[in-house]
KOLNUTOR-803558 format. One record per residue: chain; residue number from 1; z, y, x of N, C-alpha, C, CB in turn; residue in one letter. Coordinates in nm, 4 decimals, decimal comma, always signed. Each point is the difference from the previous one (the first is absolute). Glycine has a CB too. Layout:
<pts>
<pt A NUM <Z Y X> <Z Y X> <Z Y X> <Z Y X> A> ...
</pts>
This chain:
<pts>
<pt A 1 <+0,0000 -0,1178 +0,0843> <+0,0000 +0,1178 -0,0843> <+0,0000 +0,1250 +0,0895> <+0,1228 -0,1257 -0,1858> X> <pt A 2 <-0,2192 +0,2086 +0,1786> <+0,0056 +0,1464 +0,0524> <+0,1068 +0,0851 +0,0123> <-0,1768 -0,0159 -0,0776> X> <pt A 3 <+0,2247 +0,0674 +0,1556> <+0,1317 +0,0991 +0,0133> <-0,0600 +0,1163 -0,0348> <+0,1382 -0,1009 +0,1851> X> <pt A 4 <-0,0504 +0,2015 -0,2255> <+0,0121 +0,1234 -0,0024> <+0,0359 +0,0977 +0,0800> <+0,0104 -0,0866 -0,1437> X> <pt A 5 <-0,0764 +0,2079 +0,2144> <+0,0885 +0,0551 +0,1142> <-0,0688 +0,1511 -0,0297> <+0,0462 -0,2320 +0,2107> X> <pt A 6 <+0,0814 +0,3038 -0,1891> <-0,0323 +0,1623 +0,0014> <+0,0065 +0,0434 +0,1249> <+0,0894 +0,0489 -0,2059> X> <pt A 7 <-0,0778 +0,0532 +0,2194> <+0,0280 +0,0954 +0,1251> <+0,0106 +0,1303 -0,0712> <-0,1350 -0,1271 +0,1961> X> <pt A 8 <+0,2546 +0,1907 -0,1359> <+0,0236 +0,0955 +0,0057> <+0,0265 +0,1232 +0,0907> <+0,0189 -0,1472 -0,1341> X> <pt A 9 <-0,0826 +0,2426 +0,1531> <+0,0141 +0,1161 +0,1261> <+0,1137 +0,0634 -0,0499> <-0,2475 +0,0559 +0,0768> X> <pt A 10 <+0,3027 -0,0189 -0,0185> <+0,1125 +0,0977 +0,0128> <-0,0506 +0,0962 +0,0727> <+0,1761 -0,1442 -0,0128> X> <pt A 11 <-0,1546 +0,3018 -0,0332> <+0,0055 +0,1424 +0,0600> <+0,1214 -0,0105 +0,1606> <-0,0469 +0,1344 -0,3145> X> <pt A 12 <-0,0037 -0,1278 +0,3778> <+0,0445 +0,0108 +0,1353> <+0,0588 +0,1154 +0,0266> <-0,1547 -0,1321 +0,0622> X> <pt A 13 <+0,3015 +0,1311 -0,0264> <+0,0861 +0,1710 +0,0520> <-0,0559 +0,0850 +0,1051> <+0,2141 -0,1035 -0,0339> X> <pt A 14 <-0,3529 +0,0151 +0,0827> <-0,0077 +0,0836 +0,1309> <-0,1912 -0,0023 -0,0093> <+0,2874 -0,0952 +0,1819> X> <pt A 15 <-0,3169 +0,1921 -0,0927> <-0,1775 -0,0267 +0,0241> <-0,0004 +0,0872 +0,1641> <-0,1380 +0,0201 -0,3293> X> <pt A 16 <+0,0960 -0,1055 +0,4040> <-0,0189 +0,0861 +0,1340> <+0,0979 +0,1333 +0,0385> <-0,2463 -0,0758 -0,0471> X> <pt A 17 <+0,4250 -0,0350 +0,0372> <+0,0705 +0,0700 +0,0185> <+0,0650 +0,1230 -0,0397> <-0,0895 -0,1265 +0,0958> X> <pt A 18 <+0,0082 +0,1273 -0,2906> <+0,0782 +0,1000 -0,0422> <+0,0181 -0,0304 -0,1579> <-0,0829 +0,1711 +0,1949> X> <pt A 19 <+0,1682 -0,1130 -0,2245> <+0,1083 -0,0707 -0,1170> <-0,1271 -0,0142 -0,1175> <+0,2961 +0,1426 +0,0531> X> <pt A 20 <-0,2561 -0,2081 -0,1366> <-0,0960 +0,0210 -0,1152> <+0,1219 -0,0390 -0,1343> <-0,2849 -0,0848 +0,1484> X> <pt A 21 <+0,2417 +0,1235 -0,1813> <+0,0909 +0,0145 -0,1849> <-0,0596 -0,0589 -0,0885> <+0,0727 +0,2100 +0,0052> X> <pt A 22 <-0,2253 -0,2092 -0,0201> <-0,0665 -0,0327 -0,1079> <-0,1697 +0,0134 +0,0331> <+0,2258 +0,0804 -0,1498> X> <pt A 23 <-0,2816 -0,1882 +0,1052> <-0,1459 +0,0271 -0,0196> <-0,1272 +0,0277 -0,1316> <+0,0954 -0,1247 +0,1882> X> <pt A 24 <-0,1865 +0,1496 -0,1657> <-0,0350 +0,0558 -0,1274> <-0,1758 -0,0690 +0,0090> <+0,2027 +0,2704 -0,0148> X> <pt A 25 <-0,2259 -0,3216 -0,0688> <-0,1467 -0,0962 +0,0353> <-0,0874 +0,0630 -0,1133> <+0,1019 -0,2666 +0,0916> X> <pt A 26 <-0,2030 +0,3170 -0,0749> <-0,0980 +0,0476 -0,0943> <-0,1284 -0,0699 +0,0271> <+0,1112 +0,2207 -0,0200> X> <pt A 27 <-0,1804 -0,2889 -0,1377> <-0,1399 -0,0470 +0,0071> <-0,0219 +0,0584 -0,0971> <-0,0215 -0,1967 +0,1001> X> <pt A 28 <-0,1538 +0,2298 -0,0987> <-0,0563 +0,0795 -0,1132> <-0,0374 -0,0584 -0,1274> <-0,0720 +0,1180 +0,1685> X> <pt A 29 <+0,0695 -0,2545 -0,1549> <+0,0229 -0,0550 -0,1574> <+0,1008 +0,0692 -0,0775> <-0,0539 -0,2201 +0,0716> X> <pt A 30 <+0,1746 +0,1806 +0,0355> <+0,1562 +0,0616 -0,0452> <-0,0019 +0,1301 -0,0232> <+0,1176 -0,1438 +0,1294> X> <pt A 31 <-0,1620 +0,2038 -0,0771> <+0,0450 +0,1758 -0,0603> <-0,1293 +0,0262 -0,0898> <+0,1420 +0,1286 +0,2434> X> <pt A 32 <-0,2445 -0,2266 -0,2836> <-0,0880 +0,0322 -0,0884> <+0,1120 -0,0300 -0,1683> <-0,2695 -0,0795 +0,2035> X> <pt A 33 <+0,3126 -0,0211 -0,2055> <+0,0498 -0,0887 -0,0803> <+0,1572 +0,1158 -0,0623> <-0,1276 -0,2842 +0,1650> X> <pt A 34 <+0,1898 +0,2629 -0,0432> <+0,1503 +0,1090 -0,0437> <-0,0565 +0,1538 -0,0631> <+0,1715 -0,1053 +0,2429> X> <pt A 35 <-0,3139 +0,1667 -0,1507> <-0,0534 +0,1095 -0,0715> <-0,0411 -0,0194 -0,1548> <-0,0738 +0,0610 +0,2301> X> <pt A 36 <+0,0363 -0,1258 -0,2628> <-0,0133 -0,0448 -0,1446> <+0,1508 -0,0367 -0,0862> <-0,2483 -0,1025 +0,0930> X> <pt A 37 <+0,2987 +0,0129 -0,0238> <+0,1262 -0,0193 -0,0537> <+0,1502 +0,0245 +0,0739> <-0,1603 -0,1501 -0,1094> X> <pt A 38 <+0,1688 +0,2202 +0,1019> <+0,1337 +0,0660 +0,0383> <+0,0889 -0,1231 +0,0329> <-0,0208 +0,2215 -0,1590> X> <pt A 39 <+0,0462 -0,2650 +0,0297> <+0,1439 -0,1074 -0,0031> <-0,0086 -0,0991 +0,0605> <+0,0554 +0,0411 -0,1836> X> <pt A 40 <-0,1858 -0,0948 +0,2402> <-0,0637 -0,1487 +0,0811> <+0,1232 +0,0014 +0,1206> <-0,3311 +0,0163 -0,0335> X> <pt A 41 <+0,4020 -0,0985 +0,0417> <+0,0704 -0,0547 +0,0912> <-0,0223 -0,1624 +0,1245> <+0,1211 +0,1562 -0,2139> X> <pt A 42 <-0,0956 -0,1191 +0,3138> <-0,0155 -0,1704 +0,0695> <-0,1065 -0,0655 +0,0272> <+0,1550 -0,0366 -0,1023> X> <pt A 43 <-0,2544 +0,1368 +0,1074> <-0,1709 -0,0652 -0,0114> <+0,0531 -0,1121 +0,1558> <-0,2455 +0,2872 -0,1146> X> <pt A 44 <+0,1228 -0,4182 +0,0350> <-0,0144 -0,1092 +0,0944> <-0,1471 -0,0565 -0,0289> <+0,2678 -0,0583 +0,0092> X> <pt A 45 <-0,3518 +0,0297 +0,1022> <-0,1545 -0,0316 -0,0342> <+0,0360 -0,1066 +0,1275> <-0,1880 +0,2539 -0,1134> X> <pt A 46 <+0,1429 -0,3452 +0,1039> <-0,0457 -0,0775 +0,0765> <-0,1272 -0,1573 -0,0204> <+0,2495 +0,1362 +0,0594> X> <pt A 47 <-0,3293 -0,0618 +0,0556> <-0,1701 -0,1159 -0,0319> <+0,0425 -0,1436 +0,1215> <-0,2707 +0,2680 -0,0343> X> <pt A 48 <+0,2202 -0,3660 -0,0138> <+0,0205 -0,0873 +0,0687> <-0,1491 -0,0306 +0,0882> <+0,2089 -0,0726 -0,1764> X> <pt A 49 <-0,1660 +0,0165 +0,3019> <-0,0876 -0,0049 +0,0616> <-0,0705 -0,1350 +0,0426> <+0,1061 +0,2017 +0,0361> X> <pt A 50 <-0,2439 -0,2654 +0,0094> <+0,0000 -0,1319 +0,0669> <-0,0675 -0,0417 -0,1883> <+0,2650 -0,0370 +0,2763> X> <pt A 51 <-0,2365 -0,1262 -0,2361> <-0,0725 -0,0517 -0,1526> <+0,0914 -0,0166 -0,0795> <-0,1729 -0,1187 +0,0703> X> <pt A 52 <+0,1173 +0,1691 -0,2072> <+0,0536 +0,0082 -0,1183> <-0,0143 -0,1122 -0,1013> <-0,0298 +0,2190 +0,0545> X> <pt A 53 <+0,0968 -0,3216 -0,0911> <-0,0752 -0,0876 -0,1047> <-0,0162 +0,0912 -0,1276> <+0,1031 -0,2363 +0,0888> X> <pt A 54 <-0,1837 +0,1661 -0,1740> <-0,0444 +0,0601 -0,1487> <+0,1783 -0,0435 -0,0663> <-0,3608 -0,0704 -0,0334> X> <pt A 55 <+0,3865 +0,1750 -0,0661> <+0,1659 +0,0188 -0,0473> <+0,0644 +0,0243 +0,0061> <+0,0023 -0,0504 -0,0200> X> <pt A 56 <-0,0471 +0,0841 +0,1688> <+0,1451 +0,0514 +0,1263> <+0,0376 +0,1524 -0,0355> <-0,0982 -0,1479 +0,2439> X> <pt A 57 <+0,1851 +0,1963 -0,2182> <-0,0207 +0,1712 -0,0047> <-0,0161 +0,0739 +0,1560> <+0,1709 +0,0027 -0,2359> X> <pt A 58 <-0,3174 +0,0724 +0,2161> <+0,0230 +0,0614 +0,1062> <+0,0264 +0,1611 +0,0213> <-0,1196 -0,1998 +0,0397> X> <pt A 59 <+0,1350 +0,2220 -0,1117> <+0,0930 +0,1191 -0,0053> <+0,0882 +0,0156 -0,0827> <-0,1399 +0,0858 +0,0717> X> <pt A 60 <+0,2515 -0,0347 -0,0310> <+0,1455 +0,0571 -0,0536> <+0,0429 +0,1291 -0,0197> <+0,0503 -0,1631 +0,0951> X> <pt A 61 <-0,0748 +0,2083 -0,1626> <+0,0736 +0,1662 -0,0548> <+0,1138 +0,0008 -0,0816> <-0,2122 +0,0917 -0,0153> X> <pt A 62 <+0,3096 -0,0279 +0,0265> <+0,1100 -0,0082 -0,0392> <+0,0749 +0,1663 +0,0107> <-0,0155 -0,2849 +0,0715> X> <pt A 63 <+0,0610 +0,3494 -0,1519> <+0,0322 +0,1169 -0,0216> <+0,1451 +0,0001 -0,1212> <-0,2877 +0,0708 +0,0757> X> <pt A 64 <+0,2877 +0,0332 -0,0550> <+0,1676 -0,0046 -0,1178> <-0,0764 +0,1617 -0,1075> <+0,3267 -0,0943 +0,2547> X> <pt A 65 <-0,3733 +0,0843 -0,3290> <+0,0091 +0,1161 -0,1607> <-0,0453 -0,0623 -0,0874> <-0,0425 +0,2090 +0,0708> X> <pt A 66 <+0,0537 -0,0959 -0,1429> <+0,0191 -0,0345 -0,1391> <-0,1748 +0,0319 -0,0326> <+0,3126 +0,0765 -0,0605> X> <pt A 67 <-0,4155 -0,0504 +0,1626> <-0,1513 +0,0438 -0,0186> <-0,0439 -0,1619 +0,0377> <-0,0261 +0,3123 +0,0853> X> <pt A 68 <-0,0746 -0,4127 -0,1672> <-0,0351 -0,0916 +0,0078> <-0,1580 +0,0281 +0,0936> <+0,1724 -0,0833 -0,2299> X> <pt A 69 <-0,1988 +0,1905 +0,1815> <-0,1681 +0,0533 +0,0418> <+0,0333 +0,0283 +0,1516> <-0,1065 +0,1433 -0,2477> X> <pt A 70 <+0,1882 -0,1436 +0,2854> <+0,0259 +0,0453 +0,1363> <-0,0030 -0,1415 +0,1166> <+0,1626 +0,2239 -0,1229> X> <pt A 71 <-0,1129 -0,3220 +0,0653> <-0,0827 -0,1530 +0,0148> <-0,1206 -0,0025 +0,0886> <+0,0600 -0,0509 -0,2346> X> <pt A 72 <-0,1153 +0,0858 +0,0748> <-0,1667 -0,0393 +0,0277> <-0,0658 +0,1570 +0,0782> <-0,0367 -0,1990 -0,2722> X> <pt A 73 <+0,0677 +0,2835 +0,2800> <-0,0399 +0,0936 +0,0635> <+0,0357 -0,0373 +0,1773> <+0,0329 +0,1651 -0,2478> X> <pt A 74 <+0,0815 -0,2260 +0,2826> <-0,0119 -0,0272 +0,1326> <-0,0954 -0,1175 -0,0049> <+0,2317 +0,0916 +0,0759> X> <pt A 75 <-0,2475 -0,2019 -0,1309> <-0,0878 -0,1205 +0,0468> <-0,0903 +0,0819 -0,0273> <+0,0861 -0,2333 -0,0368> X> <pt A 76 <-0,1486 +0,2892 -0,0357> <-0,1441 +0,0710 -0,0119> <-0,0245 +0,0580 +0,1156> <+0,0078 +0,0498 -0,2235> X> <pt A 77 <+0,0703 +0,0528 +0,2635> <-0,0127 +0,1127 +0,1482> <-0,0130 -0,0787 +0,0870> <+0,1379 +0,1805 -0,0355> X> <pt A 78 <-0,0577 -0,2862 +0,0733> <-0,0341 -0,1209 +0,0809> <-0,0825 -0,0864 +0,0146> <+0,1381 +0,0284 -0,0174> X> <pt A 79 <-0,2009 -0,0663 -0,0764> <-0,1244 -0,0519 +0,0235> <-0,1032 +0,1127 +0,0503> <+0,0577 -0,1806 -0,1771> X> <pt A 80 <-0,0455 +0,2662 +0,0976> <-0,1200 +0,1168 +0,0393> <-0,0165 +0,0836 +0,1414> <+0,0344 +0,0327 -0,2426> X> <pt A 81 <+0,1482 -0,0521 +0,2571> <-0,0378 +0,0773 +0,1485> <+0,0435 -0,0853 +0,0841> <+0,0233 +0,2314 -0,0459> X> <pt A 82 <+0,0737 -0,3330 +0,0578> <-0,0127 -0,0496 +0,1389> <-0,0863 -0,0548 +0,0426> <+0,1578 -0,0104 -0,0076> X> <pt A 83 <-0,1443 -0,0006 +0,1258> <-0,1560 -0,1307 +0,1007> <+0,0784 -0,1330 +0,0088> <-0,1381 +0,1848 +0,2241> X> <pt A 84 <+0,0868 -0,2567 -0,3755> <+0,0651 -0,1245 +0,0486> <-0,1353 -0,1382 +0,0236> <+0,2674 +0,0949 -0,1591> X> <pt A 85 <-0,2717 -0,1613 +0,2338> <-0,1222 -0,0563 +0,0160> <+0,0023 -0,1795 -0,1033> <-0,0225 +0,1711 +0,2968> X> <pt A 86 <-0,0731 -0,2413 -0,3561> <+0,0127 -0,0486 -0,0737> <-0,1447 -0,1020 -0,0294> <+0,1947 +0,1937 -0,0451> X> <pt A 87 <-0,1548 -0,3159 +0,0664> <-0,1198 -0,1424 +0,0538> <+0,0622 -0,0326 -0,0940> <-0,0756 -0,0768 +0,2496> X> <pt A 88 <-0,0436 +0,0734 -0,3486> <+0,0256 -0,0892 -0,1305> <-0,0427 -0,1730 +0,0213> <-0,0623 +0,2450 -0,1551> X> <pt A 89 <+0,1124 -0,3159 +0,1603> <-0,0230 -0,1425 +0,0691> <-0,0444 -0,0867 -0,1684> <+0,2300 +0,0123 +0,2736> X> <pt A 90 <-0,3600 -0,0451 -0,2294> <-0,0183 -0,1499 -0,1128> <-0,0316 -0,1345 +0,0351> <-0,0808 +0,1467 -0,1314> X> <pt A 91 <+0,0249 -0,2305 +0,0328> <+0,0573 -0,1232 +0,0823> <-0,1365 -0,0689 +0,0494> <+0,2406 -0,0458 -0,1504> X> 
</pts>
C-alpha cells in the first residue's frame, strides 16, 4: 500500500546573516484572484508532474471563501497562462 508524505518549509529566523521576522510570497494568479475577491484566503495550486494516469487528479486548487467562481477563475488563469507542457499518450 502507498504511503503518504508531506513536507513542510518553515520560515527561517535568519537569511545571510540577518534577522528575518516574516516572509511575504506574491504570484500573479494570486493577486489577480484576491483583486477580485478580497476575502479569498490560503490560496494553494498545485500541477503534478511526470505521467498522469486517466482519473488521477492533476491539479489541486484549494482556497478558503465564501466566492465559488474564484475556483474556477484560478484553474482557468492557469491553464491559460502558465507554460505547462503536455504528451497526450494513446495506445
Amino acid at each position: 500500500e502507498p504511503s503518504r508524505s508531506h513536507m513542510f518549509r518553515t520560515t527561517r529566523n535568519n537569511f545571510e546573516g540577518k534577522k528575518v521576522v516574516q516572509l511575504e510570497y506574491e504570484a500573479y494568479i494570486y493577486t489577480d484572484i484576491r483583486a477580485r475577491w478580497p476575502t479569498v484566503k490560503h490560496i494553494c495550486a498545485h500541477h503534478r508532474l511526470g505521467l498522469v494516469p486517466v482519473n488521477e487528479a492533476s491539479v489541486i486548487i484549494g482556497l478558503i471563501s465564501s466566492q465559488r467562481e474564484a475556483v474556477q477563475f484560478c484553474i482557468d488563469t492557469l491553464k491559460a497562462t502558465v507554460p505547462i507542457l503536455k504528451k497526450v499518450k494513446t495506445p
